[in-house]
N, C-alpha and C positions, 0 to 999 in steps of 0.2 A: 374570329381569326384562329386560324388552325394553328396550337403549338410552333410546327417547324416555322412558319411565316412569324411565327413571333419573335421568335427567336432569333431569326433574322432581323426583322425590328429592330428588335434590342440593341444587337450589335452594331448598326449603322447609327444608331440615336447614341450611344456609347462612342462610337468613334468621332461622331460629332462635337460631342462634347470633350472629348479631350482635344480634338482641334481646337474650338473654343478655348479651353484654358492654356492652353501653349506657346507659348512664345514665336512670336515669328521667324524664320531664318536670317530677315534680315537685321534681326535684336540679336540675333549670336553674332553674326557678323560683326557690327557696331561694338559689341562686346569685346571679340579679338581684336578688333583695329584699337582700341582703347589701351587693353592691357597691354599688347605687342610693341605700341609706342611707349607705359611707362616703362618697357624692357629697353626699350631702346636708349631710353634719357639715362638709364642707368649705367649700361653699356659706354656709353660717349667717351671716348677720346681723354676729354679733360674729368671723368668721373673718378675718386676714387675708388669704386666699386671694380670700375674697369677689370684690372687685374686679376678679380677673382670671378671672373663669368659668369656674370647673374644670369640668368636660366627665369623666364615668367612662365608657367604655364597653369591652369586652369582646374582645381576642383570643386567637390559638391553639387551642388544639381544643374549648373550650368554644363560640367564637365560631362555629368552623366545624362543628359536629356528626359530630366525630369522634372524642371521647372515649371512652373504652374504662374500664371500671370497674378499680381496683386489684386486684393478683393478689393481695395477700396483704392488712396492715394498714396500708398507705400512706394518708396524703390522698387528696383531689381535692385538683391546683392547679388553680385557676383564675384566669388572668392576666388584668387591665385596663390598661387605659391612663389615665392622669389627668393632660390635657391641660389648661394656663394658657395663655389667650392675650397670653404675651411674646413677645418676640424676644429673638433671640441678642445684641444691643447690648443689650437691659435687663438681662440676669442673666447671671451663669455657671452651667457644670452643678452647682459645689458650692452653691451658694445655690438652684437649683431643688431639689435633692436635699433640702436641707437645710429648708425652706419646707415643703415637703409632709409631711417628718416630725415637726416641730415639733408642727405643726395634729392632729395623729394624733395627738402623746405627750399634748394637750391634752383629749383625750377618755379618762372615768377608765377606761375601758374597752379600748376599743384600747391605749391605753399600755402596759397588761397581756397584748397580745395578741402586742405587737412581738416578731419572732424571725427573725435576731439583734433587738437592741434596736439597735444601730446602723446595721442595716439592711443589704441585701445586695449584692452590685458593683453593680447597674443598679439595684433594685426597693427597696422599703418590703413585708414577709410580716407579712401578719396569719394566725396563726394559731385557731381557731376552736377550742374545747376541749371542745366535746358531743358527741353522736351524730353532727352533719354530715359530721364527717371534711373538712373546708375548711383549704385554704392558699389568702388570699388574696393575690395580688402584683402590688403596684402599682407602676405603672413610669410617675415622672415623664416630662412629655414634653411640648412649646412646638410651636408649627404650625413645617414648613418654608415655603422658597419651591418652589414646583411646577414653575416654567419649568425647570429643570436637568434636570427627569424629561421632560417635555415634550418637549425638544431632542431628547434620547435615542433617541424614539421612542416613550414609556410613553403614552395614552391618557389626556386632562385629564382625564378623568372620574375617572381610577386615581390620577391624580399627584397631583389636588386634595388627598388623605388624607394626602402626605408630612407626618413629624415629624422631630425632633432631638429625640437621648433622653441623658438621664446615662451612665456609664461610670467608676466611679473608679478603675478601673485606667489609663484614659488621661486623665485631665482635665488634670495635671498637666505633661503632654508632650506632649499637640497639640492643638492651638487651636481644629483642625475641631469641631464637633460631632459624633456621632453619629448616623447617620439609618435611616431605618424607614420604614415605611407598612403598617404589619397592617391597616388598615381596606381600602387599597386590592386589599391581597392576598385579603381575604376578601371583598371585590365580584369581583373575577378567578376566584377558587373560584366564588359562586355562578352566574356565568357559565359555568363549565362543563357545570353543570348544569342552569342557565334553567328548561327546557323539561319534566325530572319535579321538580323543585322547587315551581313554579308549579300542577304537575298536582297532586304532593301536597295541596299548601293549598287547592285547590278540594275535594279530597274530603273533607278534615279539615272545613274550612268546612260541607259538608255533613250529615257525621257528626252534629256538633256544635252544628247549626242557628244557625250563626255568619256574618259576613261576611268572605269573602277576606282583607280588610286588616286582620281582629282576629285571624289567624292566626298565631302566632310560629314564625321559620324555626326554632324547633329542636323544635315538634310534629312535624315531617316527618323523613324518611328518604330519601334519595335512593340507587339502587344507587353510586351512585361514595363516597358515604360510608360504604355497610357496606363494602364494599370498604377501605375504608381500615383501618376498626376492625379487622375480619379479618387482617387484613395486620398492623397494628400490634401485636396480640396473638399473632400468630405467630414472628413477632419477637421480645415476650418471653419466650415460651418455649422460643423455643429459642437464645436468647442471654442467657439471665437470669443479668447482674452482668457480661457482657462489656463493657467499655466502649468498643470498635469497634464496636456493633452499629448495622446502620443504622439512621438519624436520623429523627423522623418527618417533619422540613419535606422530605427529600428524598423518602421517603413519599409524604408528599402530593400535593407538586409532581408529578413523576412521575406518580403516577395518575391526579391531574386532567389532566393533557395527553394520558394517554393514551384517557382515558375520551370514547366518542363517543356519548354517552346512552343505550346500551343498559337497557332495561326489566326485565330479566333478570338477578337477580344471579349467577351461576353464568356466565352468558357473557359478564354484565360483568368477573370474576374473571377468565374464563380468554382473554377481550381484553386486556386491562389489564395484566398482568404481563407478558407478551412486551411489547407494546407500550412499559410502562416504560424497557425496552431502548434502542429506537431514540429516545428522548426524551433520551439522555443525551448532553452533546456533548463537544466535544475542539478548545481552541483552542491551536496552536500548541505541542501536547504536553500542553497542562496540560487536565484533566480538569474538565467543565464542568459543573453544572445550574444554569442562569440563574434567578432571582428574577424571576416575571415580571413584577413591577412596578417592578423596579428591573435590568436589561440588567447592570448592571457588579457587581454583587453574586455570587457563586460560592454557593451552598450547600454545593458538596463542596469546598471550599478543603482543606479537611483529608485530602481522600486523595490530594490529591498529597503533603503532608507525613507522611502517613503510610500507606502502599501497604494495608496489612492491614486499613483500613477499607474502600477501594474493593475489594479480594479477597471480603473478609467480606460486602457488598453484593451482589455478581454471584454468590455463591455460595449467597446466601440466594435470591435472585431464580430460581436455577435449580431448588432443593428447593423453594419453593413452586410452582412449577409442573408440575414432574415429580409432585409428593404430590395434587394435585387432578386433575392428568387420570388418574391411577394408579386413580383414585375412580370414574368410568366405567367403568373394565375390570371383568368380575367376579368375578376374585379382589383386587382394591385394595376394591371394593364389601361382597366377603362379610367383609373384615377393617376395615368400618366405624367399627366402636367403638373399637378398636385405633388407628386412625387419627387419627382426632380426637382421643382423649385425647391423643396423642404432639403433634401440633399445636398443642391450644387449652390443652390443662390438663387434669385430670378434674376440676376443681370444676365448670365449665361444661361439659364435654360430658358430665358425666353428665345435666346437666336435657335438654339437646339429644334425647340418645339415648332418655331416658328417654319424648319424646310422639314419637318416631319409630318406638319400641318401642310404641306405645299406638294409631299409626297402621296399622301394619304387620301388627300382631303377633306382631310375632318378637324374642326377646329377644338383646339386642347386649351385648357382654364391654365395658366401659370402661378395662380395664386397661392403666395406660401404665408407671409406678414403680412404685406401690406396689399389692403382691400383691392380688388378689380370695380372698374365701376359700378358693375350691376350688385355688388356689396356692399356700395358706400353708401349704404341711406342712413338720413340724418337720427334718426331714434336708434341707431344699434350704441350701445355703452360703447367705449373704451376700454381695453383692460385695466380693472381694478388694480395689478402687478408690476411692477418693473417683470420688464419681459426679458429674458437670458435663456433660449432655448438650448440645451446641453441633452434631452432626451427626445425618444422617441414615442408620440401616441395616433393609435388610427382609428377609425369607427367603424362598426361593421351594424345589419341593421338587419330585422325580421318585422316584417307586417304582416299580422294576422287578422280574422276576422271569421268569426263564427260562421260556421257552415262553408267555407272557403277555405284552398289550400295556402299553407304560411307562404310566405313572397321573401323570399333575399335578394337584394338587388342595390345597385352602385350609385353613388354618390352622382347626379343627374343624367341617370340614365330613366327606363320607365316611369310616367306619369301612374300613380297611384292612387284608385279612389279613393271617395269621401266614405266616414266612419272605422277605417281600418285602425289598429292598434299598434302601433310602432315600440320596438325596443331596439333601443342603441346600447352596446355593448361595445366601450372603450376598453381596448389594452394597449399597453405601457411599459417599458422599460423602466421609469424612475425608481427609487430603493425607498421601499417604506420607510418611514411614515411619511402620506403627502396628503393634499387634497385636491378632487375632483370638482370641475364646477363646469355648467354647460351653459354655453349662451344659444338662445333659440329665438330663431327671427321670421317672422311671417313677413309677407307681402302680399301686395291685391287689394281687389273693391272692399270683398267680402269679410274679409280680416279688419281694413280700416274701419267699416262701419258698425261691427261690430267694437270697434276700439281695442282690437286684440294685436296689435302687431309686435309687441313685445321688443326685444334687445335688449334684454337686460340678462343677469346671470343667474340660475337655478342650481340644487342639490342635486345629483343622484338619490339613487335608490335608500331607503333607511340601512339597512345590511348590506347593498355594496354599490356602493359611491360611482362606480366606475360602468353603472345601469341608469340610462334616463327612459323614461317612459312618455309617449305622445300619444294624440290621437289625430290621425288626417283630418279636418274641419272644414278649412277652406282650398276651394279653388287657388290657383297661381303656383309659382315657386319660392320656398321656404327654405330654409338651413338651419343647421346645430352644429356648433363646435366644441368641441370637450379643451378645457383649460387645464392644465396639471402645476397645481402651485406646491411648490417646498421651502420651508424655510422664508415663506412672504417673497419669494418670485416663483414667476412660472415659469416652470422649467422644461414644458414641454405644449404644444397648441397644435391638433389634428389637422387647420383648417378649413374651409366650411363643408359639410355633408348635404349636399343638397337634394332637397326631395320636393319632386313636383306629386304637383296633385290634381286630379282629372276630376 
């Protein structure tokens, strides 16, 4: 396959996939119709809230259209905002905290919904108990004054949105309030992307024999949003229960700064992530991604306090970039399915693979854990490890053989005579010190009666662990998978390299 048809590929196998991980429109919908009525219980007539015009609307990745579906049986949260217009001289944070929950335990229904029922450090969580899978959390919150942001440099347009929000972790030891603007930040997001945002909703409008402005930004797609979902899902898989893993406001941030409206998701990915790079700054040591509605605000406050989050970042940032252009080349290309399962999961990139395989016509291995049948035989071990994949390792492979030219060639593609010499060359991402260990599995007549089919697990090379060495023997098809153990788990598994033999 020629480059540009690759590349095209890519892109379509990419959009796919973030289709896949996306939320329906009709989970946004469901969503609005949810929080719009606790706006409205709030509102009522006989409310004490009434009076001061509670206001629900919508942030964080519902708001921004970057949600990503749960990996496993989690929720959806989807965060609001439920703004009274006081001031900080009317109320304190415990009495706005306290007001909005009240009004809630007063509906026989929400009251049963409250979790905890006392409510959470910032928010009020309604939990939703049907098929929706809904966390809803609401997070009191009073207008600010805007000149402070103003001053700063923040954009009135942006600053107008500031708020002051609860906190009971500090209410009782500083006076300040708390402050936010998710509205302002999610006008700065859409601004990033203005220009296929506004395209979207023109064709949606079309589609749909509708008008532009009955359009809702979360019909549309924008590349800097699959971008994100992509991103964010790669993330959890390959840092699933790490609690250093990076964050998605730095995520986003990040992307959106780096995103310069390319039309092409595949070149928006592979702009975007370098780019992320130089978006990151550094004031007077301390390690910086600025809020851009709020200058003085740090989102990475935390990797200076803690180094192993900003490492954990730069080192995620460098495996997704190396694993996507790896995807161009084609041996990174012919190990496709291999690929994506190890990145996205195989719940989704089985459906992915599966209309790529329906486009193509060639069918793609999804195997990333857990065995495909033609894997499962009963003599291969187990891993020896609690398994916790957090890194990334691949195998690349040379077959030699006296008086014939070396052979490089891909994980079950050419069939490779009998007697050649094989070297599998593992690399890795993990941080020294680790150890390598390779499981090698034959199959066949010829392997069995010889009693050779192996499954068990082997050393590397004396001087580097991260070299096994073979020789083709028998006919059928065989595999090797390089294990990367740290710390007594393995923190990283190639999955199988398979080599046929003619």
């Amino acid at each position: 396959m020629k480059e540009r048809e690759r590349r095209r590929e890519l892109t379509r196998i990419l959009t796919d996939l973030a289709e896949e991980l996306d939320v329906p429109s009709s989970r946004y919908g469901e969503a609005k119709n949810r929080y719009e009525a606790v706006g409205q219980w709030l509102n009522e007539g006989d409310s004490d809230l009434a009076q001061y015009s509670p206001t629900i609307y919508p942030q964080g990745s519902f708001a921004l259209g970057t949600v990503v579906k749960p990996m496993g049986e989690e929720d959806y949260d989807v965060d609001v905002v439920c703004l009274l217009e006081l001031e900080t001289a009317d109320v304190t944070q415990q009495e706005l905290k306290s007001m909005v929950g009240e009004r809630l335990r007063a509906h026989k229904t929400y009251a049963q919904m409250l979790d905890p029922k006392e409510g959470s450090r910032r928010c009020w969580t309604l939990k939703y108990a049907d098929a929706s899978r809904f966390h809803l959390d609401i997070l009191p919150a009073i207008p600010d004054d805007p000149r402070w942001l103003v001053a700063i440099g923040v954009p009135e347009v942006l600053a107008e949105h500031a708020i002051c929000i609860t906190d009971r972790e500090t209410w009782d030891t500083d006076v300040t309030w708390p402050k936010s603007n998710p509205q302002g930040y999610i006008e700065w997001f859409k601004q990033r992307m203005r220009i296929l945002l506004e395209r979207g909703r023109r064709i949606a409008a079309i589609e749909t024999r509708a008008d532009v402005q009955d359009i809702p930004d979360y019909m549309v797609r924008t590349p800097l949003q699959r971008v994100i979902q992509i991103l964010k899902r790669h993330r959890d898989v390959r840092y699933n229960g790490d609690d250093d893993k990076p964050i998605s406001i730095i995520i986003t941030t990040l992307a959106a700064r780096a995103y310069d409206n390319e039309d092409d998701l595949l070149e928006a990915l592979l702009n975007i992530v370098p780019g992320m790079r130089n978006t990151i700054g550094n004031r007077n040591g301390v390690w910086w991604v600025e809020n851009p509605v709020n200058p003085q605000e740090n989102f990475a406050d935390k990797w200076n306090e803690t180094p192993r989050k900003r490492e954990t970042f730069f080192e995620w940032l460098d495996t997704v970039e190396r694993e996507h252009n790896d995807l161009l080349s084609d041996s990174g290309f012919t190990a496709l399915g291999q690929r994506i399962a190890e990145s996205y999961g195989e719940r989704d990139a089985s459906v992915v693979l599966q209309k790529y395989t329906k486009r193509a016509g060639t069918i793609v291995s999804v195997s990333r854990n857990t065995a495909l049948s033609k894997f499962n035989v009963s003599y291969r071990q187990k891993p020896l490890w609690p398994v916790a994949q957090r890194y990334y390792v691949s195998i690349s492979v040379q077959a030699a053989r006296k008086g014939f030219r070396t052979i490089n060639f891909a994980s079950g593609s050419c069939a490779i005579p009998k007697y050649y010499s094989l070297r599998f060359q593992a690399k890795t991402d993990v941080p020294r010190p680790f150890q390598a260990h390779w499981q090698v599995v034959n199959t066949g007549d010829e392997a069995c009666r010889q009693n050779d089919l192996r499954g068990g697990f082997y050393q590397g090379e004396e001087n580097d662990a991260l070299v096994r060495k073979e020789r083709t023997r028998y006919t059928g098809m065989h595999w090797i998978e390089c294990f990367i153990v740290k710390d007594d788990r393995c923190v990283a598994r190639s999955g199988e390299f398979v080599v046929n033999i003619e």
